[in-house]
C-alpha positions in Angstrom: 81.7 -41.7 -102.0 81.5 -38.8 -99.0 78.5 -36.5 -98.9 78.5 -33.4 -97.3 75.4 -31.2 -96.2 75.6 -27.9 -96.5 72.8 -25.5 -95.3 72.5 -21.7 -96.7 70.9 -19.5 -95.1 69.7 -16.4 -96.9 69.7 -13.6 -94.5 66.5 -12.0 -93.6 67.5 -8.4 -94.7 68.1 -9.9 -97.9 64.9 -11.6 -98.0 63.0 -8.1 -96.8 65.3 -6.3 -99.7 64.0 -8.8 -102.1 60.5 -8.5 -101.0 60.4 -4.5 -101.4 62.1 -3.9 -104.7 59.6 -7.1 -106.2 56.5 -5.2 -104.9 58.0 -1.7 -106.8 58.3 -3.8 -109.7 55.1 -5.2 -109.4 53.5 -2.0 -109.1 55.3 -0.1 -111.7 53.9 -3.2 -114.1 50.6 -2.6 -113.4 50.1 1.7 -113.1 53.1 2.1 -115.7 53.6 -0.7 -118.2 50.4 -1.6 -118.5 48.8 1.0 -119.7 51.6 2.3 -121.9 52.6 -1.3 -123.1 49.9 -3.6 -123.3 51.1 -6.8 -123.7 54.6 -6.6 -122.8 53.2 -4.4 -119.3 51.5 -7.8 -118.5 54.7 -10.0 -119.4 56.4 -7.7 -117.0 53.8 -8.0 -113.9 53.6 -11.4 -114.3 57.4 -11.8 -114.3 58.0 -9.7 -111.2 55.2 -11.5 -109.6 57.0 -14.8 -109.8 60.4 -13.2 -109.1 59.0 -11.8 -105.8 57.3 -15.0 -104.6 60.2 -17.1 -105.7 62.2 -14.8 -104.2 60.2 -14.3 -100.7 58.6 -18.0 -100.3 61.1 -19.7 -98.5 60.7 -17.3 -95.6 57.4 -18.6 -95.2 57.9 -22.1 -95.8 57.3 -25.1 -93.5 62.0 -24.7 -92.9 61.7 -20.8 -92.2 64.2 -18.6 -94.6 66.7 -22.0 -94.9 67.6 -23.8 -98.2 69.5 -26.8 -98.2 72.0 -27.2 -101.0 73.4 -31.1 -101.3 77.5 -31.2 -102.6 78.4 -34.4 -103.1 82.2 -35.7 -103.1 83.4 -38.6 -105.4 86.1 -40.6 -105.0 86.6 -43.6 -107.9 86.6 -46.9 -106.9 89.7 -48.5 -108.2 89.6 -51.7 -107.0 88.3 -53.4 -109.8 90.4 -52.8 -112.1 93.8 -55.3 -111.8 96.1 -52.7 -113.6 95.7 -49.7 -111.9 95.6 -51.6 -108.5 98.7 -51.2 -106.6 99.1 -53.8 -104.1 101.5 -51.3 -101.8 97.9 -49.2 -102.2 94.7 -49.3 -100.0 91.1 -49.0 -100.9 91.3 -45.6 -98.9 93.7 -44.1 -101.2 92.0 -41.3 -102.3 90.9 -40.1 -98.8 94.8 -39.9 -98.1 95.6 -38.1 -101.2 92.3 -35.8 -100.2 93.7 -35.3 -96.7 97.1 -34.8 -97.8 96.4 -32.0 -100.4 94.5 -30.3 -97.3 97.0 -31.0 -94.7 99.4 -29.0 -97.4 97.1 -26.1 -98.1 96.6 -25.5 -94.2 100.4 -25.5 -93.9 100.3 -23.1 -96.6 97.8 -21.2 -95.0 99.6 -20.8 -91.4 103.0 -20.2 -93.2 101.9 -17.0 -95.0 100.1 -15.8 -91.7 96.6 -16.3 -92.8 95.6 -18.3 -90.0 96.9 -18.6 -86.0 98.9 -21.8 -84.7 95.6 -22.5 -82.3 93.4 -22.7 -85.7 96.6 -24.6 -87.4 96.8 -27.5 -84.8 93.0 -27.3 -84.5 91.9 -27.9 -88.3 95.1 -30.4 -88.9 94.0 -32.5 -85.7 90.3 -32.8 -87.3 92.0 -34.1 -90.8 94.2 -36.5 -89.0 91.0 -37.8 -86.8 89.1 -38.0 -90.6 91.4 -40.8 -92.0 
């Protein structure tokens, strides 16, 4: 199994943007629906109140404005099972097939102009240096 770490960083614009339109939320539940809705007005404070702190805590939390988001990549284990074992076939068969499908859609990418020869023989050397 390969993991991979991936950090996400909401921007801090975003983060201000959220923190804004929750407080007009917040206060159009408390002068507006309120006092024309009763019940639902304080169902729809208290749900813009959590929105906006869900929203806005991570700028204020012990890792600044980051999240960390985990993606984990699987690769089956086929080694013990006799009949699907090829003997021609190594135990690092799926990282060849992985590396091979990505060596492919680089070429793809270089051949329709997407990316420059410097990126192309950059990217392909790091695959290579991978198996």
């Amino acid at each position: 199994m390969r993991r991979r770490r991936v950090r996400v960083q909401p921007s801090k614009p975003a983060m201000i943007l959220s923190l804004c339109v929750g407080i007009i939320f917040v206060l159009v539940g408390i002068f507006i629906a309120i006092p024309t809705f009763g019940l639902f007005g304080i169902f729809w404070t208290l749900v813009a109140v959590f929105i906006t702190a869900g929203n806005v805590a991570p700028m204020f939390g012990k890792e600044g404005h980051t999240r960390q988001i985990i993606i984990e990549d699987e690769y089956e284990d086929l080694t013990d099972d006799p009949d699907l074992l090829d003997p021609n076939t190594s135990a690092s068969a799926p990282y060849a097939s992985d590396a091979e499908q990505r060596l492919q859609e680089l070429q793809n990418l270089y051949t329709k102009g997407l990316i420059t020869r410097d990126e192309y023989d950059t990217k392909r050397a790091e695959i290579l240096k991978e198996l």
